[in-house]
C-alpha positions as CSV (number, residue, x, y, z in Angstrom):
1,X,-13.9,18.6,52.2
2,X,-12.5,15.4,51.1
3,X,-13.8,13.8,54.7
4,X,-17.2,15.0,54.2
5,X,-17.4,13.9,50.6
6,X,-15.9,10.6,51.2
7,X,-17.9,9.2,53.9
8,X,-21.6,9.5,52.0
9,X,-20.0,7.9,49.3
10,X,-18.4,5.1,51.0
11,X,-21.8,4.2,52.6
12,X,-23.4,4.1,49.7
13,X,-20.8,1.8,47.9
14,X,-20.6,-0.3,50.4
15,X,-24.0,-1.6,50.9
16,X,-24.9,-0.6,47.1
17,X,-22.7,-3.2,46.1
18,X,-24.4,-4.9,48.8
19,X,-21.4,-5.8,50.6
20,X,-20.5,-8.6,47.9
21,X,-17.0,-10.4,48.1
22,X,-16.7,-10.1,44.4
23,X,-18.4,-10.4,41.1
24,X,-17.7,-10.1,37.4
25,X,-19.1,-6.9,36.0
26,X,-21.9,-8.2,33.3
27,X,-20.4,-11.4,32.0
28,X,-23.3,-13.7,31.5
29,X,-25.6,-12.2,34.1
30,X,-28.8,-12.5,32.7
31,X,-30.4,-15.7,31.0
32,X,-31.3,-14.4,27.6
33,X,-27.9,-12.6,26.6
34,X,-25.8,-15.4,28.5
35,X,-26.8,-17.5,25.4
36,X,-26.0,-14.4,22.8
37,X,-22.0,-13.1,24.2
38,X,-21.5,-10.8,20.6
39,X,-24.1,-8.8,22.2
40,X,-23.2,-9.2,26.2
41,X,-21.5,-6.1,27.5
42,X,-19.1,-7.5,30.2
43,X,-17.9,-4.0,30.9
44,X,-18.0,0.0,30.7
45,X,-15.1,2.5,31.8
46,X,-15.2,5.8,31.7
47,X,-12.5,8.4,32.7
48,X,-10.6,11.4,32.2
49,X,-7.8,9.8,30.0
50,X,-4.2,9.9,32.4
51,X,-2.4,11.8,29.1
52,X,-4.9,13.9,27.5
53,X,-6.2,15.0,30.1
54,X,-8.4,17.5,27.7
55,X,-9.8,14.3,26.7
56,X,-12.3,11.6,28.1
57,X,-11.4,7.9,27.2
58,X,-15.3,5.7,27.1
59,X,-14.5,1.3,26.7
60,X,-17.2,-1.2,26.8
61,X,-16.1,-5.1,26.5
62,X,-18.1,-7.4,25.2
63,X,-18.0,-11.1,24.5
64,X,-17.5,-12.8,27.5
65,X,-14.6,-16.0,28.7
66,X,-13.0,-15.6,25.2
67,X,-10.3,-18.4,24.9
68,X,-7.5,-17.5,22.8
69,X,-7.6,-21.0,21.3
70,X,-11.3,-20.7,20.5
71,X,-10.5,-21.1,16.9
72,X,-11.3,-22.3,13.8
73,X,-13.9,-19.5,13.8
74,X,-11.9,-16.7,16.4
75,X,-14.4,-14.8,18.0
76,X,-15.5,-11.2,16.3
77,X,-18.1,-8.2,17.0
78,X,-21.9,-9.0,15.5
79,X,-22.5,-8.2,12.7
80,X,-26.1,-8.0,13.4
81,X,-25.6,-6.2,16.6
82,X,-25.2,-2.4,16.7
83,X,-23.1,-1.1,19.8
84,X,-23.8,1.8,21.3
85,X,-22.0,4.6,23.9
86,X,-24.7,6.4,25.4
87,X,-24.1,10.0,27.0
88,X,-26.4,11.6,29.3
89,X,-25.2,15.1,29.9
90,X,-28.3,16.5,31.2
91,X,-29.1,14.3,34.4
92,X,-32.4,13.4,33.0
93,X,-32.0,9.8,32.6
94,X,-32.6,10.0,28.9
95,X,-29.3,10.1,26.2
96,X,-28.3,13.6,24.5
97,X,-25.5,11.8,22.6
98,X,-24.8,7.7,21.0
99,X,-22.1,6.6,19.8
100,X,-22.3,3.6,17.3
101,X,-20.7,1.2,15.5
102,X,-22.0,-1.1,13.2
103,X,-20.0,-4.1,11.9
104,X,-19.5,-6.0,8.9
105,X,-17.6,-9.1,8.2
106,X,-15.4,-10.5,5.1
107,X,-14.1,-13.7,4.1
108,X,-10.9,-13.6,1.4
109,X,-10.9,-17.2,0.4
110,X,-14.1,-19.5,1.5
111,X,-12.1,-22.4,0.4
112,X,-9.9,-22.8,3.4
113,X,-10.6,-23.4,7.2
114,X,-8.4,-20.8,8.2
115,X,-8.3,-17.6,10.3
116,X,-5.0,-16.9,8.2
117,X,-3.1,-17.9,5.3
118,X,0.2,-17.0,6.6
119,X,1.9,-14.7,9.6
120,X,-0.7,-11.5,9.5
121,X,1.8,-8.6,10.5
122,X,-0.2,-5.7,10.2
123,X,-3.8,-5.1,10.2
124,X,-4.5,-5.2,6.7
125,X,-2.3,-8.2,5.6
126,X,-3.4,-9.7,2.5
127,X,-2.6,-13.1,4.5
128,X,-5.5,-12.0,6.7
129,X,-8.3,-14.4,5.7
130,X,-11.2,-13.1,8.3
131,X,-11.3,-9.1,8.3
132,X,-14.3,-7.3,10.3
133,X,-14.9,-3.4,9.1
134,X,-17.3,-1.1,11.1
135,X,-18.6,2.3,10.6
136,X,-18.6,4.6,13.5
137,X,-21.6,7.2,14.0
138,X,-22.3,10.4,16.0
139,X,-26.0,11.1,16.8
140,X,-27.5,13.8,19.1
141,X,-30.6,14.3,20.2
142,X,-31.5,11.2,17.8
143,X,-30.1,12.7,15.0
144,X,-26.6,11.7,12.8
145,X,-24.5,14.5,12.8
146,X,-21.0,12.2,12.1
147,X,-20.3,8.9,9.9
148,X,-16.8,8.0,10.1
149,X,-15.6,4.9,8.3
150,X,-14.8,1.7,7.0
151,X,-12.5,1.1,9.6
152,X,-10.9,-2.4,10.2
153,X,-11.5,-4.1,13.6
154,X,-8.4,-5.6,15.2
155,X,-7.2,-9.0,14.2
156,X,-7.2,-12.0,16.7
157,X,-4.4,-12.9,18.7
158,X,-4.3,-16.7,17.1
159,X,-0.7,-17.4,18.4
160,X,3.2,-16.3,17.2
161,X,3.3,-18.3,14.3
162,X,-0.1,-16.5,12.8
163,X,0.7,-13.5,14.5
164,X,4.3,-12.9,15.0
165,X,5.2,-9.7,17.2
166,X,1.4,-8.9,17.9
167,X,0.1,-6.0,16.9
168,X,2.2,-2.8,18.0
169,X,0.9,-0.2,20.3
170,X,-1.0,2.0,17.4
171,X,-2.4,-1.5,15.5
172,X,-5.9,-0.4,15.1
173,X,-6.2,2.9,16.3
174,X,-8.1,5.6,13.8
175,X,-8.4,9.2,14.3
176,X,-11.6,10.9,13.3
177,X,-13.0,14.6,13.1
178,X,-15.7,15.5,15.4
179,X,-17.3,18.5,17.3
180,X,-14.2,19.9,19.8
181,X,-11.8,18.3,17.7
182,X,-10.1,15.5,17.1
183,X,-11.3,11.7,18.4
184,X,-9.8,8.4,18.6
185,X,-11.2,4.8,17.9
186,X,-10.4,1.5,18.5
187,X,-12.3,-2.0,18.1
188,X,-10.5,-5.5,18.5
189,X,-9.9,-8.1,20.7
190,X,-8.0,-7.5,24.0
191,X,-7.4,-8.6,27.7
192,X,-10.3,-8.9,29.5
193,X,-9.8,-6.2,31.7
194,X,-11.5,-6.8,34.8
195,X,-9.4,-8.2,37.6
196,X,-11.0,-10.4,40.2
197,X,-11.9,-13.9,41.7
198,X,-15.4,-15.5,40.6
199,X,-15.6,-18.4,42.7
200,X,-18.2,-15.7,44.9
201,X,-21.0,-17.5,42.9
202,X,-19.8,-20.8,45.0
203,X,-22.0,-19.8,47.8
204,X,-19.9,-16.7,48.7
205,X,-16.4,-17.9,48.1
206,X,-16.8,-21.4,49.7
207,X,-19.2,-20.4,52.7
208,X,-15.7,-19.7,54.5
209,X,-13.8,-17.3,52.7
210,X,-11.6,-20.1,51.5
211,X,-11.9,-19.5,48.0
212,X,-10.1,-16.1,47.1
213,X,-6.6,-15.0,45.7
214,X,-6.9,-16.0,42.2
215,X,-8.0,-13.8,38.9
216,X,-10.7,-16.1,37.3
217,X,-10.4,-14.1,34.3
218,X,-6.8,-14.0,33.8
219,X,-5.9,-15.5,30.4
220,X,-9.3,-14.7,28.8
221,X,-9.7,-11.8,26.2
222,X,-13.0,-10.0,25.1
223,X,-14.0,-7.6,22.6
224,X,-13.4,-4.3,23.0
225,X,-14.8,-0.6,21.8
226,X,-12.8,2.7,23.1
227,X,-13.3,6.0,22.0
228,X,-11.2,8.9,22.9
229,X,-12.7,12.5,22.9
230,X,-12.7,16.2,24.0
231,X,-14.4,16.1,26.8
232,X,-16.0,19.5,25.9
233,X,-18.0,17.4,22.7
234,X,-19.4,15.4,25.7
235,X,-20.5,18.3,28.5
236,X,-23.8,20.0,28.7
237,X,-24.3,23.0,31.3
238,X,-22.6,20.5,33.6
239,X,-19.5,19.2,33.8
240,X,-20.8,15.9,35.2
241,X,-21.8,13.0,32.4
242,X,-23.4,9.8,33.1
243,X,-22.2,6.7,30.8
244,X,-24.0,3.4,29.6
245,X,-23.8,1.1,26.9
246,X,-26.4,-0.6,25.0
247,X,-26.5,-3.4,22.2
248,X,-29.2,-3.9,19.5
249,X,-30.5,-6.5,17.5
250,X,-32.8,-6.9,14.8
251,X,-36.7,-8.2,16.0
252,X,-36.9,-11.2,13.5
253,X,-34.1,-14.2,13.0
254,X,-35.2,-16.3,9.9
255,X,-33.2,-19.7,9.6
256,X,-32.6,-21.9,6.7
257,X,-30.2,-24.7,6.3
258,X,-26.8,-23.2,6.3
259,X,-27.5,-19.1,6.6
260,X,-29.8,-17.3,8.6
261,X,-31.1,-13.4,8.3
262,X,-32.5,-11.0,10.2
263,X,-35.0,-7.8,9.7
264,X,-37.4,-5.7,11.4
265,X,-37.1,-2.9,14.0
266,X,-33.7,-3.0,17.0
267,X,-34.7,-4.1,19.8
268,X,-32.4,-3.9,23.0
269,X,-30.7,-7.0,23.8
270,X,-28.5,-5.6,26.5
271,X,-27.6,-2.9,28.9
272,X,-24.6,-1.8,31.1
273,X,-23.5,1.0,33.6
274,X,-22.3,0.6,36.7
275,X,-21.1,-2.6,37.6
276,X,-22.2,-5.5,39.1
277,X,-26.2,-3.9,39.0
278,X,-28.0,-6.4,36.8
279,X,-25.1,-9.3,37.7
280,X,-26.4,-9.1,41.9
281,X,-28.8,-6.6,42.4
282,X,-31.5,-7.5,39.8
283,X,-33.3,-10.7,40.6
284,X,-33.0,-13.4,38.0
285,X,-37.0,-13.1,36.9
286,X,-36.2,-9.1,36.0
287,X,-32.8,-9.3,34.2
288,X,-33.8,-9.8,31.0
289,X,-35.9,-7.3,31.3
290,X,-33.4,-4.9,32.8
291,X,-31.1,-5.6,29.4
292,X,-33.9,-4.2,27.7
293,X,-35.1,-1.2,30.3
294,X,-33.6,2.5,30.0
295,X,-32.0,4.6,32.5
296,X,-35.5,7.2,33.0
297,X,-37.5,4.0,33.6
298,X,-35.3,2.6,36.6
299,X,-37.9,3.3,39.2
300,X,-39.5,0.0,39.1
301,X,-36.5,-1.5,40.2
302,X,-35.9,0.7,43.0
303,X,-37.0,-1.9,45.8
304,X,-34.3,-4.0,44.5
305,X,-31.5,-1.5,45.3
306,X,-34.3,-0.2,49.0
307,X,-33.7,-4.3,49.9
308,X,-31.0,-5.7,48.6
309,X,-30.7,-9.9,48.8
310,X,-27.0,-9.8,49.2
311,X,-26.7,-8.9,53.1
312,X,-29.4,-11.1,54.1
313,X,-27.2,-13.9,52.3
314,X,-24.4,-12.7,54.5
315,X,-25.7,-12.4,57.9
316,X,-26.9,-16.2,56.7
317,X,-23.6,-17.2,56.0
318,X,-21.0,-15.2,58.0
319,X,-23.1,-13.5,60.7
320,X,-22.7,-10.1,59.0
321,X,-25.5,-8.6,60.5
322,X,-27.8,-6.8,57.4
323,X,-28.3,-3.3,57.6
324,X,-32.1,-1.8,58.4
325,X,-34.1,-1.3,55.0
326,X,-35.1,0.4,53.3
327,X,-31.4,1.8,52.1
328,X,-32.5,5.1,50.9
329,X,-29.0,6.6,50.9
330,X,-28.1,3.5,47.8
331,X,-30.5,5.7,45.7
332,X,-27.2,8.1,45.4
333,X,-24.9,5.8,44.1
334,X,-27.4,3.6,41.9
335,X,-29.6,6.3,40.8
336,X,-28.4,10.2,41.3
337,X,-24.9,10.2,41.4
338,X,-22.9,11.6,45.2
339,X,-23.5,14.9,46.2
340,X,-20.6,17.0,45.8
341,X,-18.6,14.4,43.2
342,X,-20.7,13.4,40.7
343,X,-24.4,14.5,41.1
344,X,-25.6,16.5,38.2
345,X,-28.0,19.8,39.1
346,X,-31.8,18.7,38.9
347,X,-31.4,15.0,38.3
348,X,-33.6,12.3,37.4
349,X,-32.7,9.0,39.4
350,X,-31.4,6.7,36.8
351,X,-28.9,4.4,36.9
352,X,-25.4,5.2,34.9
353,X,-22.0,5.6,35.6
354,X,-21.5,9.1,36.3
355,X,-18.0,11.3,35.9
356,X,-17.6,14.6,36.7
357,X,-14.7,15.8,34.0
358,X,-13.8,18.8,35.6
359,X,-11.4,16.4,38.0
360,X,-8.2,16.0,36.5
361,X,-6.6,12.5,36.7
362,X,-3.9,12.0,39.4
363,X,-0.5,11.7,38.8
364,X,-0.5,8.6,41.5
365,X,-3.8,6.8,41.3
366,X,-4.9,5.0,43.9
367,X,-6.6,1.5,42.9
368,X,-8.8,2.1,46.3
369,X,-10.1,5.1,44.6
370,X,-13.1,7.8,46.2
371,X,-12.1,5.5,49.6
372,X,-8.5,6.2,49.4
373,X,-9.2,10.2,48.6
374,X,-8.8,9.7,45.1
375,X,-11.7,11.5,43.7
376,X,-10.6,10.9,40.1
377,X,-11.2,7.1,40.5
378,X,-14.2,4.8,41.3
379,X,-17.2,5.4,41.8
380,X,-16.3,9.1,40.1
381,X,-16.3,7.2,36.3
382,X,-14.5,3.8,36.4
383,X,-10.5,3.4,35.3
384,X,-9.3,-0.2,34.3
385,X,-7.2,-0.5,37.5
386,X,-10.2,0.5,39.5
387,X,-10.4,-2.1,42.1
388,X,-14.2,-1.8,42.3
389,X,-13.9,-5.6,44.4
390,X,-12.0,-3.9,47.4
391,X,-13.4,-0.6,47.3
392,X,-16.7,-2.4,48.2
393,X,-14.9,-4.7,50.9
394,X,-13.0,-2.6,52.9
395,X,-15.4,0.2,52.8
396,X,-17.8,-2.2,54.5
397,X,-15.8,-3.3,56.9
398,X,-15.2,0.5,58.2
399,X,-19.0,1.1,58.1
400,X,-20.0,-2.2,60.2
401,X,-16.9,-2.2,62.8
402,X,-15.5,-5.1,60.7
403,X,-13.0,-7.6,61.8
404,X,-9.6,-6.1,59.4
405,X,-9.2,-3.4,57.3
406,X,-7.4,-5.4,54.5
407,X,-10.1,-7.9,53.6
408,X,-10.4,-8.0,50.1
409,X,-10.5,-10.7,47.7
410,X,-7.1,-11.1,47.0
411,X,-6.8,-9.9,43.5
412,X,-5.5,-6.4,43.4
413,X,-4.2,-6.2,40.0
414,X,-4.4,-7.2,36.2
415,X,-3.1,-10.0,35.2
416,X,-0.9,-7.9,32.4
417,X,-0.2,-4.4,32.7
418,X,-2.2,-2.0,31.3
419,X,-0.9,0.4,28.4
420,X,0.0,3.7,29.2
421,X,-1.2,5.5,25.9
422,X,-4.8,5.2,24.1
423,X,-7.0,2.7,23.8
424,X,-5.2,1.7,27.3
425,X,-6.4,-2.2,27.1
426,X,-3.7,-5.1,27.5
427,X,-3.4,-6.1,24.3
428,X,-5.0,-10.1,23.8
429,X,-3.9,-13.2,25.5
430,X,-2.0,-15.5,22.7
431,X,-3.8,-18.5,21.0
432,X,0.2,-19.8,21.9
433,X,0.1,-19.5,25.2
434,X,1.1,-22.9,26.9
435,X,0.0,-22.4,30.7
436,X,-3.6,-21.7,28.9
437,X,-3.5,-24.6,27.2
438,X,-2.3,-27.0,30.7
439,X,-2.3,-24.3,33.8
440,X,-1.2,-27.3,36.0
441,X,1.5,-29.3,33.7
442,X,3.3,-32.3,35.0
443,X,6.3,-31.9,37.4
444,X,8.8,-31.7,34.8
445,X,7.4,-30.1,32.4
């Protein structure tokens, strides 16, 4: 069974991520949210969580290239910006259940520059000087059926002397009551969790391969949501969910000198499923207008995924001849999910990340997942060590009699290890940390 199910899948990974080298998931790929990062989603996950496995874990990043030195004002969630988790367990293209958070910030003492007034050493540290507090709601169907909340964000990781002994592994986790029983959330600043190397936008790594093998986001944190769950509070009649993420902001910004405001009806600023979509497939004059599209309406971008740009740039580069077009079979990865893994009965094309929770998480996972028989990995949901980069490489290279069966782009891993336990981020890269500050010090040093 597994060689039957693998092999559809494959093809459509392969050329659905359009046999790209590499590419960062959503961070800064479109031109109206690259100049608004609270509201850019760089990322969403989505799995079965490794030690609940009665649970399902959902992250989105946002906040893209977040230096840990990028102080006096450390970065922080909007608080004009309303996140949201969106759950389609129906297959038609439309959400059944949000989850939101809305965030609100405080300042202590307004009569001192800094993050902090001393060490912070727990979450709620009177020395903390910045504190952000979110609320965290449940709707179905459109409705609000849970409001859980204040809960404090995570503090920044400003360096040892602000932040000695960072965090702790339950620093800004909150348990809350829900239909199925009990959930988790967290929201703070972590690792950027996406491992890869971004130089691809160099004309495809250097029109020779040459440029490959380093992490381009290692040492960079973002802002991260994750929400644990019973997976039954998330099922329909199927045991197969699709996953996106959304941001909001407010139609109207009025600016005076010194403060601005904002009012009138949310409008949708940004969108995320799979990865890499709006980043290579969507054509510069269409991504804004992808960020503010919804999953039922993805047929007008169907041509897009029919005829994708990237092969023709790589038969013009390396002589990768492009496959024929139109690449009906994409439609299955993109838009319906693979039969047989991940395809919900009766459903609408619409692109999402789609996880079928009735597979149980290995005890051994593979970072090559579906392609290495993993079926509890990419593209079935999306864990952090996912390495959605190779996958896409190496399963080209099998489908067009390639020249090696290793080619990748060099970056297999994290640059820190993951956690084992909930919300499973690497906790954030120190403002302290001195090869940030000079990566290529003197000899000597």
């Amino acid at each position: 069974m597994q060689k039957r199910l693998l092999f559809p899948t494959l093809v459509a990974l392969i050329i659905g991520y359009q046999l790209m080298p590499s590419k960062a998931s959503s961070h800064r790929e479109a031109p109206l949210i690259s100049g608004d990062p609270q509201a850019d989603t760089t990322d969403v996950y989505a799995f079965v969580s490794p030690d609940a496995p009665d649970t399902v874990t959902l992250i989105t990043s946002w906040s893209p290239f977040e230096n840990p030195q990028g102080g006096p004002n450390f970065y922080k969630f909007g608080d004009s910006v309303l996140y949201n988790i969106n759950i389609d367990n129906t297959g038609d293209g439309v959400e059944d259940i949000v989850y939101q958070l809305d965030f609100t910030s405080q300042v202590k003492n307004p009569n001192t520059f800094l993050y902090n007034t001393g060490p912070i050493k727990s979450i709620d540290d009177a020395n903390r000087n910045f504190t952000q507090t979110y609320t965290l709601s449940r709707f179905e169907g459109g409705n609000r059926v849970l409001t859980a909340g204040p809960m404090l964000t995570m503090y920044d990781n400003v360096g040892p002397a602000s932040a000695p002994s960072y965090g702790g592994f339950g620093s800004g986790i909150y348990a809350f009551n829900q239909q199925g029983g009990t959930a988790h959330v967290f929201a703070g600043q972590t690792d950027d969790p996406f491992f890869l190397d971004l130089r691809v936008f160099d004309l495809l790594y250097g029109a020779n391969l040459s440029e490959a093998g380093n992490d381009s986001l290692a040492g960079y944190n973002v802002h991260s949501i994750a929400i644990r769950v019973p997976k039954s509070s998330l099922r329909g009649a199927s045991p197969i969910i699709g996953v996106w993420a959304t941001s909001t902001r407010p139609a109207t910004t009025t600016r005076v000198a010194g403060s601005e405001t904002t009012t009138g009806n949310q409008i949708q600023v940004s969108r995320l499923g799979m990865p890499l979509v709006n980043e290579v497939v969507i054509p510069v004059g269409k991504k804004d207008t992808w960020n503010g599209s919804i999953p039922s309406a993805d047929a007008q971008f169907l041509t897009h995924v029919t005829d994708p740009e990237v092969p023709k740039l790589l038969q013009l580069i390396y002589n990768i001849p492009a496959p024929a077009v139109p690449r009906n079979d994409l439609v299955q990865v993109f838009l319906t999910g693979v039969p047989g893994l991940n395809q919900p009965p009766n459903v609408r094309p619409s692109e999402m990340i789609r996880l079928n929770t009735d597979i149980i998480p290995t005890a051994a996972p593979n970072r090559m997942g579906v392609l290495a028989g993993d079926t509890s990995g990419f593209p079935n949901g999306r864990r952090l060590t996912d390495d959605v980069i190779d996958i896409t490489l190496q399963a080209a290279v099998g489908v067009l009699g390639g020249v090696r069966t290793s080619l990748g782009d060099g970056v297999n891993v994290n640059d820190v290890p993951f956690r084992a336990s909930f919300p499973y981020l690497a906790q954030p890269h120190s403002g302290g940390l001195p090869w940030k500050l000079n990566p290529n010090p003197a000899t000597g040093q």
